[in-house]
N, C-alpha and C positions, 0 to 999 in steps of 0.2 A: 201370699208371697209379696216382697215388697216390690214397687215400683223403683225400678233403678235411673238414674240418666242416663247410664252408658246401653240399654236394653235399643235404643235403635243403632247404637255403632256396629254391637253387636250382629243383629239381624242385615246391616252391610253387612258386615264380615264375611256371613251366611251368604248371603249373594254373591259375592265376589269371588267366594270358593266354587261357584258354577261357572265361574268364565274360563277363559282361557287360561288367563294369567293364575286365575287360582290355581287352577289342576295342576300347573308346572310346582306353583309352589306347594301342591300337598306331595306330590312327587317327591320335592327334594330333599321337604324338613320330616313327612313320615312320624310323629309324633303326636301322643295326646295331651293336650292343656287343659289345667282345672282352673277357673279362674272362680275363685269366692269373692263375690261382690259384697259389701257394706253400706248401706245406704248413710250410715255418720258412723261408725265406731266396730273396727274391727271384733269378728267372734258375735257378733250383733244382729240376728234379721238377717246374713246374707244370703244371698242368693247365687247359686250355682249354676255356673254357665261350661260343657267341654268344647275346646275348640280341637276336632279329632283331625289331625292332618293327615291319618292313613284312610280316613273315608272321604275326608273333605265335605266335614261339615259340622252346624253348631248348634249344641244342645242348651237348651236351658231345664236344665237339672241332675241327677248323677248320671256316673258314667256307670255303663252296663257291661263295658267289655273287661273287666280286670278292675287293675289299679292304673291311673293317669301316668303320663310319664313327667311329670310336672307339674306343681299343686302351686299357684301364688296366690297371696290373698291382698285385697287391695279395700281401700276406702271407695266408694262412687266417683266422688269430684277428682280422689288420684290417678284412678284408670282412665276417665277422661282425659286429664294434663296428658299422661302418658302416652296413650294410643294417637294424640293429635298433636306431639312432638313438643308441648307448651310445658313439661315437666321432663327432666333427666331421671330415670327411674332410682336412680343412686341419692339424689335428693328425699324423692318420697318415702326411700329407707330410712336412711338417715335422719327425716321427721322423725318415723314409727318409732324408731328407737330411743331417742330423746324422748319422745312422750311417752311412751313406756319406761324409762329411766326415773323420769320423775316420780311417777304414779307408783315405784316399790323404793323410792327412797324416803 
């Protein structure tokens, strides 16, 4: 499995679903996230991470209860920008689809 950069934001995340503040927010949002990490190139080596807000807690690798209730797939250094407010997730779209655009024109 590949070595991610975002694999210690992550393991916060994990942690911070044990505080206080977590449990209010597994409370409120109640839902499970799939997040497919890419070390360079989406579909590529990722690696699966659930973040389950009805347990409040964060797995690295599939999800064993069902189906997620939300699958996003991201690049390493995107999800980074993203989770530490330094990228608008509408941008990192908006890359993906442009370089996707090119690559079937």
């Amino acid at each position: 499995m590949a070595e991610l950069k975002s694999d210690n934001l992550l393991e916060m995340m994990k942690f911070h679903l044990t505080t206080d503040a977590g449990k209010k927010l597994t409370k409120k949002i109640g839902l499970v996230y799939q997040l497919n990490i890419a070390p360079k190139k989406l579909g590529v080596d990722e690696v699966t991470y659930i973040i389950d807000l009805k347990k409040g807690d964060v797995i690295k690798g599939e999800y064993e209860g069902g189906k997620p209730d939300v699958i996003f797939s991201f690049k390493d250094d995107d999800f980074l920008e993203i989770a530490t407010g330094k990228m608008n997730p509408q941008v990192a779209f908006m890359r993906e689809l442009e370089f996707s655009s090119e690559i079937h024109s």
